[in-house]
C-alpha positions as CSV (number, residue, x, y, z in Angstrom):
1,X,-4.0,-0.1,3.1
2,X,-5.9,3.0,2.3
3,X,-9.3,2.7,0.2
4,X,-11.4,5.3,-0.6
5,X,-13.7,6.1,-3.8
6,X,-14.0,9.5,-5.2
7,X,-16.6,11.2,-7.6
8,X,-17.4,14.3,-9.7
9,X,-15.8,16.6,-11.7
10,X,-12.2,15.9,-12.7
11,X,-11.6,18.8,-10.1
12,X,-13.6,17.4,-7.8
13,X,-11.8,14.4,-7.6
14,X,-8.5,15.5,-7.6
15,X,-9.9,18.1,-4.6
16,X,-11.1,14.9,-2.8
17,X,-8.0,13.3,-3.0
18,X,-5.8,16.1,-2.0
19,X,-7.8,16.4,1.0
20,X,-7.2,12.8,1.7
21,X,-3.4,13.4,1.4
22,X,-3.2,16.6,2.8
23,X,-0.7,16.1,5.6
24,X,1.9,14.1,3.4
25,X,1.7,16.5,0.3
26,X,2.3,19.5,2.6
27,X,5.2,18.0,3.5
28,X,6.3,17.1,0.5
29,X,5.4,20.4,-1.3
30,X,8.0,21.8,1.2
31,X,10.9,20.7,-1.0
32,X,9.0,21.6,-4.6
33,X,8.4,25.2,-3.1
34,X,12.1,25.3,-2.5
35,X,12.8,24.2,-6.0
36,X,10.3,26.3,-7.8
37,X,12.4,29.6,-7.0
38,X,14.4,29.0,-9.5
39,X,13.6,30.8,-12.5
40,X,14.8,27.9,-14.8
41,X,12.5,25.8,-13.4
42,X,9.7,27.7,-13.0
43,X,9.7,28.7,-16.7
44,X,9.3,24.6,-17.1
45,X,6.8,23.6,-15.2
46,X,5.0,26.7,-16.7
47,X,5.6,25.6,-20.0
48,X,4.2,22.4,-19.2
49,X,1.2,24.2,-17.7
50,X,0.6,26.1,-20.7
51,X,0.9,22.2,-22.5
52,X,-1.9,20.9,-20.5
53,X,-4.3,23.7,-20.9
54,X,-4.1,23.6,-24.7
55,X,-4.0,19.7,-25.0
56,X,-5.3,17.9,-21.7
57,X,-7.5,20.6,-19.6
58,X,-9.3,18.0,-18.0
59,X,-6.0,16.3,-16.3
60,X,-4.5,19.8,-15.2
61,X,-7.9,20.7,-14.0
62,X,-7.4,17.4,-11.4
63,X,-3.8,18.6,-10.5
64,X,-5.3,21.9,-10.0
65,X,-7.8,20.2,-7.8
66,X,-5.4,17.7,-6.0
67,X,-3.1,20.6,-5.4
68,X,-6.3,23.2,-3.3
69,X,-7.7,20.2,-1.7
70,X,-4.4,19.6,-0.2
71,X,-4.0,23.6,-0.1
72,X,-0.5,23.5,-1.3
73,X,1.1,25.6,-4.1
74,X,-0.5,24.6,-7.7
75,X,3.4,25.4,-9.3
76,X,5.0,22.8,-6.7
77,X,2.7,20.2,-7.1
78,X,3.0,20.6,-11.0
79,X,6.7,20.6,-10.4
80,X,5.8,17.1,-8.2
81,X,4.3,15.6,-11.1
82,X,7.3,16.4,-13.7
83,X,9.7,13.8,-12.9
84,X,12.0,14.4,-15.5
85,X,13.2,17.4,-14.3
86,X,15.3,15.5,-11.2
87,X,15.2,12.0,-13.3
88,X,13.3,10.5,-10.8
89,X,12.8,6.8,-11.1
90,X,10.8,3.7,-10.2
91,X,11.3,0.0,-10.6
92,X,8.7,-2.7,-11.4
93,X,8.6,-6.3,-12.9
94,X,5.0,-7.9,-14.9
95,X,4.5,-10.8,-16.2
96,X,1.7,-12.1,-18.3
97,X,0.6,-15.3,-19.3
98,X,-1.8,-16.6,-21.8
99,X,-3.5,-19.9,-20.7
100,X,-4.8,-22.7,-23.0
101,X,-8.2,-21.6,-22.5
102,X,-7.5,-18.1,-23.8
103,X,-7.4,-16.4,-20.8
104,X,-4.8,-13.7,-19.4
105,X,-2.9,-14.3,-16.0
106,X,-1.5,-11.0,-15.1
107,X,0.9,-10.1,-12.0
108,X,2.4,-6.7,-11.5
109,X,5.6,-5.7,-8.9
110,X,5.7,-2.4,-8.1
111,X,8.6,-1.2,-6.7
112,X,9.5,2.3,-5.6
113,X,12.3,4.2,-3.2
114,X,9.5,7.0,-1.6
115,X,6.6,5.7,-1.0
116,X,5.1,5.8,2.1
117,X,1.7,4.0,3.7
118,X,0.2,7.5,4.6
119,X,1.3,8.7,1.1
120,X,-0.1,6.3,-1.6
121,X,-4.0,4.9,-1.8
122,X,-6.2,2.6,-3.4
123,X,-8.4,4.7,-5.7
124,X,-11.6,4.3,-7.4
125,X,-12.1,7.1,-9.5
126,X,-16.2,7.3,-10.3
127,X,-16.9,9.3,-13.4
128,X,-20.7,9.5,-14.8
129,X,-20.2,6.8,-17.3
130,X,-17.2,5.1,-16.1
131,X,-14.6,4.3,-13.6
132,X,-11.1,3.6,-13.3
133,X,-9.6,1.8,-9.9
134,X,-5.5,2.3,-9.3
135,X,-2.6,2.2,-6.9
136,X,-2.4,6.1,-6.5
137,X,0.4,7.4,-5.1
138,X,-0.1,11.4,-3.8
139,X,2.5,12.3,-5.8
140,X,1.6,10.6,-9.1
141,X,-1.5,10.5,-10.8
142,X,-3.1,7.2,-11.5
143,X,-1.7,4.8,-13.8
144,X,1.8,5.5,-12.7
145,X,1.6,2.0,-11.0
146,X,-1.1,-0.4,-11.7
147,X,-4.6,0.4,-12.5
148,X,-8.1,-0.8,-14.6
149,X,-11.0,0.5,-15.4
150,X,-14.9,-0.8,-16.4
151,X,-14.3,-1.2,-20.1
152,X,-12.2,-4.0,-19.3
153,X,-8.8,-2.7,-19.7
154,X,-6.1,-3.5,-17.5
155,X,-2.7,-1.4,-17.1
156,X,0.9,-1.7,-15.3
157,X,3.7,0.9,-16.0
158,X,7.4,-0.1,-15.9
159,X,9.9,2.8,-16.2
160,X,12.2,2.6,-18.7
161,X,16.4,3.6,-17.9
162,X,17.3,5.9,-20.8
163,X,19.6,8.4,-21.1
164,X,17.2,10.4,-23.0
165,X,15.0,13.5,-21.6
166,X,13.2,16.0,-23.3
167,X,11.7,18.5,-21.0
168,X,9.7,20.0,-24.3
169,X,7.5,17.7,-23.9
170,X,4.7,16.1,-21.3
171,X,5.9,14.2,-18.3
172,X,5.3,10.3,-18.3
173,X,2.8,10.9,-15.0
174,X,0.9,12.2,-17.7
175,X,0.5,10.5,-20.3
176,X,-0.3,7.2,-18.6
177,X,-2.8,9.1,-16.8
178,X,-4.4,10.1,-20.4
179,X,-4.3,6.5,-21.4
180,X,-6.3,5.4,-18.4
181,X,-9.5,6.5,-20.1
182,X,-8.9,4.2,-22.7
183,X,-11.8,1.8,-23.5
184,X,-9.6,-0.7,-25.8
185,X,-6.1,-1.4,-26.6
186,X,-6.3,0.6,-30.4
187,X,-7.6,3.8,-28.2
188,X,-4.4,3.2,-26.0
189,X,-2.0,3.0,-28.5
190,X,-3.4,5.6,-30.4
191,X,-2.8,8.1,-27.8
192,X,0.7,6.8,-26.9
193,X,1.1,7.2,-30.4
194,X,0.0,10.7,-30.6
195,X,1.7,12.3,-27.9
196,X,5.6,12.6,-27.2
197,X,6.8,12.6,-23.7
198,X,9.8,13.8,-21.8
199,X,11.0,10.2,-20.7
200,X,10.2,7.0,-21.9
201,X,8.2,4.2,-20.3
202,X,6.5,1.0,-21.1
203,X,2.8,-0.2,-20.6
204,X,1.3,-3.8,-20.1
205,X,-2.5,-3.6,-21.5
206,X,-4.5,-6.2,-21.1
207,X,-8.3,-6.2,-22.7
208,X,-10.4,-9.0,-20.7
209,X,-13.6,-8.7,-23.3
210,X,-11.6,-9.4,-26.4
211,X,-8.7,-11.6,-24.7
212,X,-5.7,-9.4,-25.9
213,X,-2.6,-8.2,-24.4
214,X,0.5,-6.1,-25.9
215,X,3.2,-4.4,-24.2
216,X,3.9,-0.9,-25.5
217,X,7.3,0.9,-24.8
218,X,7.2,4.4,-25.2
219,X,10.2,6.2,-26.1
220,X,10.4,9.9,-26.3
221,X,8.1,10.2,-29.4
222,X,8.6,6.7,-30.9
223,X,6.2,3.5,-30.0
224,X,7.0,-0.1,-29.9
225,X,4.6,-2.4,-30.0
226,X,4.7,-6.6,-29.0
227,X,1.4,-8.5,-29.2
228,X,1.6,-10.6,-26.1
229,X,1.4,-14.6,-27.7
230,X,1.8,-16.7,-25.4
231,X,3.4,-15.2,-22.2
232,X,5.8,-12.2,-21.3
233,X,8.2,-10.8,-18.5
234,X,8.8,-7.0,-18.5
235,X,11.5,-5.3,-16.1
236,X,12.8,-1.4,-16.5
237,X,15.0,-1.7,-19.8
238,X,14.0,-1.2,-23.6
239,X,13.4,-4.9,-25.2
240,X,11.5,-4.1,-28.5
241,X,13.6,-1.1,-28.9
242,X,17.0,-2.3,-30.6
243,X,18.9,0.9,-31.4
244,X,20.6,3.4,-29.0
245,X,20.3,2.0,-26.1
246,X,22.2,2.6,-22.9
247,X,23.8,0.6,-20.4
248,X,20.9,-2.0,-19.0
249,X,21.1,-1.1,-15.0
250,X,22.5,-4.6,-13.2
251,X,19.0,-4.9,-11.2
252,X,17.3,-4.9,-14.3
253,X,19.3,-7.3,-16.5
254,X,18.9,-9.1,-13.9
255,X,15.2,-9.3,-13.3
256,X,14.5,-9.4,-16.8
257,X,16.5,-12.7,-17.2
258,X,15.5,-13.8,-14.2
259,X,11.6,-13.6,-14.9
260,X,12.1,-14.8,-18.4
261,X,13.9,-17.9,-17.3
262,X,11.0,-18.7,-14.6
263,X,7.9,-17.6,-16.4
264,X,9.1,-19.9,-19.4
265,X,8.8,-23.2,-16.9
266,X,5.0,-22.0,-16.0
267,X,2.4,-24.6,-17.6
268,X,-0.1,-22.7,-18.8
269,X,-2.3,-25.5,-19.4
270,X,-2.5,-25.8,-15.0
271,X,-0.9,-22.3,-13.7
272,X,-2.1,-19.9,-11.4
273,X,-2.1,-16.7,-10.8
274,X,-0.2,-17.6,-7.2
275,X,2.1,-19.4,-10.0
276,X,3.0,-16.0,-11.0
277,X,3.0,-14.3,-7.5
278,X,5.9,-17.0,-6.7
279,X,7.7,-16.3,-9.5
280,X,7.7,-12.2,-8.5
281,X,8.3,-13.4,-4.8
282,X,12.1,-14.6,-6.4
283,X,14.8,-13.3,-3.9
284,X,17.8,-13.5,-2.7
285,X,20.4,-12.1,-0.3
286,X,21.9,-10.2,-3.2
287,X,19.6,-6.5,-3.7
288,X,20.8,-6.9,-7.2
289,X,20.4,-10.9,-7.5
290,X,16.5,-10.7,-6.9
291,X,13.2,-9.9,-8.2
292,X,11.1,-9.2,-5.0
293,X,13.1,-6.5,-2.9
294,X,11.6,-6.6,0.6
295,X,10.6,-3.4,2.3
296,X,11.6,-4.1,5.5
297,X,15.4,-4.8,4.1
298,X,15.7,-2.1,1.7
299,X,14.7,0.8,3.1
300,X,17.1,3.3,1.8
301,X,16.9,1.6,-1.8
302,X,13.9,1.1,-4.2
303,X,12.1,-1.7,-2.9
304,X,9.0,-3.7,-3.8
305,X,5.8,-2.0,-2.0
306,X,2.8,-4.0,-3.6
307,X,1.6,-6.9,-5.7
308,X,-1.4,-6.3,-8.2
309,X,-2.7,-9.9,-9.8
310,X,-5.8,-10.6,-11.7
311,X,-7.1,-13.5,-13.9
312,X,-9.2,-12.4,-16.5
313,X,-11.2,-15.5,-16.1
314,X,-12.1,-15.9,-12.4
315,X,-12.2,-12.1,-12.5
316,X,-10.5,-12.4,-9.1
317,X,-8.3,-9.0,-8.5
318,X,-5.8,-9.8,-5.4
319,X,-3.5,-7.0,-4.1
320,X,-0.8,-7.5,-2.1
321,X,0.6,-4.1,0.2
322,X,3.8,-4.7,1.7
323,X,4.1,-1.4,3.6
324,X,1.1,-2.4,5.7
325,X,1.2,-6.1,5.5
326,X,-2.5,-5.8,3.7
327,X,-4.3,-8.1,1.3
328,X,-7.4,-7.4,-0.6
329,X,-9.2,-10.1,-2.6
330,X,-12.0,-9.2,-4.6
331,X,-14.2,-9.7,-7.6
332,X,-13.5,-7.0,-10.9
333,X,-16.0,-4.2,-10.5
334,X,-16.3,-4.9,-6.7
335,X,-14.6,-2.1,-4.1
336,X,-15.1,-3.1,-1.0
């Protein structure tokens, strides 16, 4: 699995990693600079440009970066970063679980069709007061997948079917980039709150220092919030959200009941956070029928390309990378 740290300037960092993903993103930015001739779609990703100098200079400023250090156009890889425009998807399933003692168990699938082992990194992101350590992708910014940071706070993103897009507004890459900075789960909701997006998603936040978790679904401009009890199970459909809802996708449905049902029989007097791994490790010989979706089966399909588990007691943080058969095990606040 790739690892690398990166520091400085918000361009400076995305520069750095650009560099790092050079060869893949000038690949990729082949198709983008295809797409960007089109006047329709350049007048978007302007607009969105425009959007980001005016609300969140420091984030364009490390997509400006990103896109020089990996000397590809600044329009494509703006383009790369707005999903919406050619509803691209992901797939994930979380679960969290509150112990008897208080403490959070918290296990993250992330599941994706594209990525690649030369095209997504482990990421400390070193800021002068700060840091924030995350599954990036070179095509997302961080927080797309799983990520924390050294205030405490811990994040997974699930993306959420809809039927819904409004291309007015920022793309989810983002906004749960904004929220990364976060230092507690009021400053989180607050700016999920704030800001509409063009396609809705939902975010698992745990805060270790004051032992509380809430998932947050973010619809276009609306928020739903569920304080996190006792233990929870997220897949890719709304839950909170009751009204206007599409179709739930069959993998989905699926998951979702199928993580409910086995997080529900977890102890949480005795479990373990390999309690939860097994649980995410569910499959079958059905692609719709299961929770973990191997890599080496699915290749043409979205399939499940990392683990991310932490207990917030232990303070253990274990990744899992399926494309490279990689694990790393190590303490929160460690990078090594």
């Amino acid at each position: 699995m790739i690892k690398f740290e990166v520091t400085g300037t918000e361009y400076e960092i995305g520069f750095k990693i650009g560099e790092k993903f050079k060869i893949y993103l000038q690949n990729k930015a082949k198709i983008y600079d295809e797409k960007i001739i089109n006047l329709t779609i350049y007048s978007r990703v302007k607009e969105m440009e425009n959007k980001l100098k005016n609300e969140f200079p420091k984030c364009l400023e490390e997509i400006y970066g990103r896109a020089d250090g990996a000397e590809v156009s600044r329009d494509s890889l703006l383009l790369m970063f707005f999903p919406e425009i050619f509803k691209g998807i992901d797939g994930c399933t979380t679960i969290l679980l509150k112990k008897s003692n208080g403490k959070f168990l918290f296990s993250h699938n992330e599941d994706d069709k594209f990525y690649n082992r030369d095209g997504v990194a482990l990421v400390k992101y070193q800021y002068k007061d700060y840091w924030i350590v995350g599954y990036t992708p070179a095509d997302k910014l961080i927080g797309s997948s799983f990520a924390y940071n050294s205030y405490g706070m811990v994040f997974s993103s699930n993306y959420i079917y809809d039927t819904k897009i409004d291309l007015d507004n920022i793309s989810r890459y983002i906004m749960v980039r904004i929220v990364m900075d976060s230092q507690n789960i009021d400053e989180a909701i607050t700016k999920l709150k704030t800001h509409k997006v063009a396609s809705a998603f939902s975010l698992n936040i745990l805060d270790m220092n004051s032992n509380t978790a809430v998932n947050v679904e973010k619809d276009i401009s609306d928020i739903y919030v569920t304080k996190i009890q006792d233990r929870y199970a997220r897949a890719n459909h709304f839950i909170a959200k009751k009204d206007d809802l599409p179709e739930e996708p069959i993998s989905s449905s699926f998951r979702q009941k199928k993580v409910s049902e086995l997080t529900n029989l977890l102890d949480k007097s005795t479990a373990k956070i390999d309690d939860l791994i097994n649980v995410l490790n569910y499959e079958t010989d059905d692609y719709y029928q299961t929770i973990f979706k191997n890599p080496n089966k699915y290749d043409d399909k979205s399939s499940t390309v990392a683990n991310f588990s932490i207990d917030s007691e232990t303070g253990i943080v274990m990744i899992r990378d399926y494309l490279c058969d990689d694990r790393i095990e190590m303490k929160f606040g460690e990078f090594k």
